[in-house]
N, C-alpha and C positions, 0 to 999 in steps of 0.2 A: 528266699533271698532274691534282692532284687540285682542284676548287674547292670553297669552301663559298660558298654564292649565299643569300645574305640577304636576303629579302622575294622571292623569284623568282618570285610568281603577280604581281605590281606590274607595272604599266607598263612602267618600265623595268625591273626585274628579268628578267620576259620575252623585253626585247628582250637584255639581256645572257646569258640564258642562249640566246638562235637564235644569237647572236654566236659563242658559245665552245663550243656542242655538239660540234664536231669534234675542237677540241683537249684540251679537260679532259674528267673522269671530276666531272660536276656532282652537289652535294649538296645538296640545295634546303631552308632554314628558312624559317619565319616562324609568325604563330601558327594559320594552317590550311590545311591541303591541302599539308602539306609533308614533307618526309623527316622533318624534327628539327623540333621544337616549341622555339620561344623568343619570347620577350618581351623586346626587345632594352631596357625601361624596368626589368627584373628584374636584378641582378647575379646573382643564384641559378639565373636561368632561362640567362643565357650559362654559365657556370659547369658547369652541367647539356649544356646543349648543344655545346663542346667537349669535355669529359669522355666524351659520345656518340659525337661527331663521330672522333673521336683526331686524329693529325697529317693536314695539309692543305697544302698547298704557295701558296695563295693564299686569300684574305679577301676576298667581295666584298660590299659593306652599299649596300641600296636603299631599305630603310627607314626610316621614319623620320617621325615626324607633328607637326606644328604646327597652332594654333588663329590662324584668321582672322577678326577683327574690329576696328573701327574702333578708334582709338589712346584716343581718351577714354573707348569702354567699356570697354576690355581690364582684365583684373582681372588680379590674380596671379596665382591657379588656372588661369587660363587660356594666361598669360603660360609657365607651369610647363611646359605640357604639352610645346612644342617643347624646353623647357632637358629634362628628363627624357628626351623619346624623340631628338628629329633632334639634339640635342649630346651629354648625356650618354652615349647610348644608344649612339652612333657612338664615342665614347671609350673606351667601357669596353670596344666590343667588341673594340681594340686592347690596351688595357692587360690585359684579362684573356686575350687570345687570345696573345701572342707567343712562350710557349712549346708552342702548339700548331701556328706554323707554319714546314714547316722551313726548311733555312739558305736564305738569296736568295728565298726567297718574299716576298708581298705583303700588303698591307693594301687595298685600293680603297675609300673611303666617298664619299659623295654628299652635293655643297651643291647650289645652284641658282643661278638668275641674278639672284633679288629681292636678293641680296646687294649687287649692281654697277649694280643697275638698279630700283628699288624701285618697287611700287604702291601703291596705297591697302590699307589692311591687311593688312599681310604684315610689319608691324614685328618680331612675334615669329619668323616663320622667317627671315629677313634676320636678326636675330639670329644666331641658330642655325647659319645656313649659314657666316655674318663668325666664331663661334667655334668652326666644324670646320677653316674653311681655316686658321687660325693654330695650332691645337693640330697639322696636318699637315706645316705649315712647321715647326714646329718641333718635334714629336716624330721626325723625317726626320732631325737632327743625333744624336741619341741611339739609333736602333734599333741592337740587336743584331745578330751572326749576318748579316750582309750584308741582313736583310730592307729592304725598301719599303716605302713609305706615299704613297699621291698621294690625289686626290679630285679626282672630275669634276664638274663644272658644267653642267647643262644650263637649256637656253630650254624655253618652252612646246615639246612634242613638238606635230607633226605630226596625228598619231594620239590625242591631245586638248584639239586644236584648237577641235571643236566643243564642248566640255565646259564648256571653259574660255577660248575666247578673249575673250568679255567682260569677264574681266579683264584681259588682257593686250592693252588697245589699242596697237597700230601694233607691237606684237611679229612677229616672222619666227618663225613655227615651224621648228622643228631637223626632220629625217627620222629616222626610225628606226635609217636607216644610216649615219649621222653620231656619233647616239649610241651607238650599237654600236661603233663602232670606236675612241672616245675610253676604250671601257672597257676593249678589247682592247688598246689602248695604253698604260696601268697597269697591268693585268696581262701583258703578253708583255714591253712595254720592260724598260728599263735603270735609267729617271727614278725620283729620289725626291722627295720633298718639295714636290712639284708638283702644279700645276690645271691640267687639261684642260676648257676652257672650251668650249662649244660653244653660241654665239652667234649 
C-alpha cells in the first residue's frame, strides 16, 4: 500500500505514521521536513503535490490550523484562517486528489472533539471540524471508483496533555494507541462516510 501522509511531523500525523509503517510504503507532505512540499491552504500547492506524488492508494490529512480567541474578539481574518486551512484545505485535498487515488482506496481527514464538546474559544475550529464531518458524510454517497472517505475525531492526546490541558478541563486524554488505530481503521476497513470518534 502506498500512503500519502499529510502533515506527518504533527502530533498526530506521527502517531499515524508508527501506526501504519509496517503496512504502507509512507509518503510524508507538509510544509517542511517532508518528502513533498504542500500548503494544503494553496490549490496550486496540492495540485503540484499530487502531480509529484502520482497514484496513492490511500489520503491521509493531519493538518490543518485554526485561530483561537474569544468569540467577541474574533474578527474575520481570523475567523478565515480555520475555513481556508482545517475546511477548505481538507476539501480540496479530496476534490482535487480523486483521480490520484486508486480504485477502493481512501481519503482519511481529521476533525476533533471541540465540535461535540466545545470550549471557550475554539468557535472557529468547532466550525471547521462541524464542516469537514458533513462534507464526509456526504461526499461518501458520490465517490467514484469504489474509493472511501471517513474522518477521525480525536480528544485532547495524551502526549499533550501537558501543553494543553488547561484548556481542556475535566477532558480524558485519548492514548496514542487509541488514536493510531482509529486511523488504521479508515484506512485498512471497509467504512465510508463515517467518524471515528475517539473520546
Amino acid at each position: 500500500m502506498k500512503l500519502l501522509l499529510i502533515g506527518a511531523n504533527g502530533t498526530i500525523g506521527s502517531i499515524v505514521r508508527e501506526e501504519m509503517k509496517k503496512e504502507a510504503e509512507i509518503i510524508t507532505a507538509g510544509r517542511h521536513h517532508a518528502d513533498i512540499s504542500v500548503d494544503i491552504t494553496s490549490i496550486e500547492s496540492i495540485k503540484q503535490m499530487y502531480k509529484d506524488v502520482g497514484k496513492v492508494d490511500a489520503v491521509v490529512n493531519t493538518a490543518g490550523a485554526a485561530h483561537f480567541a474569544p468569540l467577541q474578539k474574533m474578527t474575520p481574518e481570523q475567523n478565515q484562517v480555520a475555513v481556508n486551512s482545517k475546511l477548505l484545505g481538507q476539501v480540496n485535498l479530496v476534490i482535487l486528489g480523486m483521480d490520484a487515488v486508486t480504485d477502493n482506496g481512501s481519503f482519511t481527514l481529521t476533525t476533533g472533539v471541540l465540535m461535540d464538546d466545545p470550549i471557550k474559544q475554539a468557535a472557529s475550529a468547532a466550525m471547521a471540524n462541524g464542516g469537514v464531518r458533513a462534507f464526509v458524510q456526504s461526499a461518501a454517497i458520490e465517490m467514484p471508483r469504489g474509493l472511501r472517505i471517513n474522518h477521525v475525531s480525536p480528544t485532547m492526546l495524551e502526549v499533550s496533555a501537558e501543553k494543553y490541558g488547561s484548556l481542556f478541563q475535566g477532558f480524558e486524554p485519548a492514548s496514542s494507541e487509541r488514536i493510531g488505530l482509529a486511523y488504521r481503521k479508515s484506512i485498512m476497513g471497509a467504512q465510508t462516510g463515517k467518524g471515528f470518534y475517539v473520546y
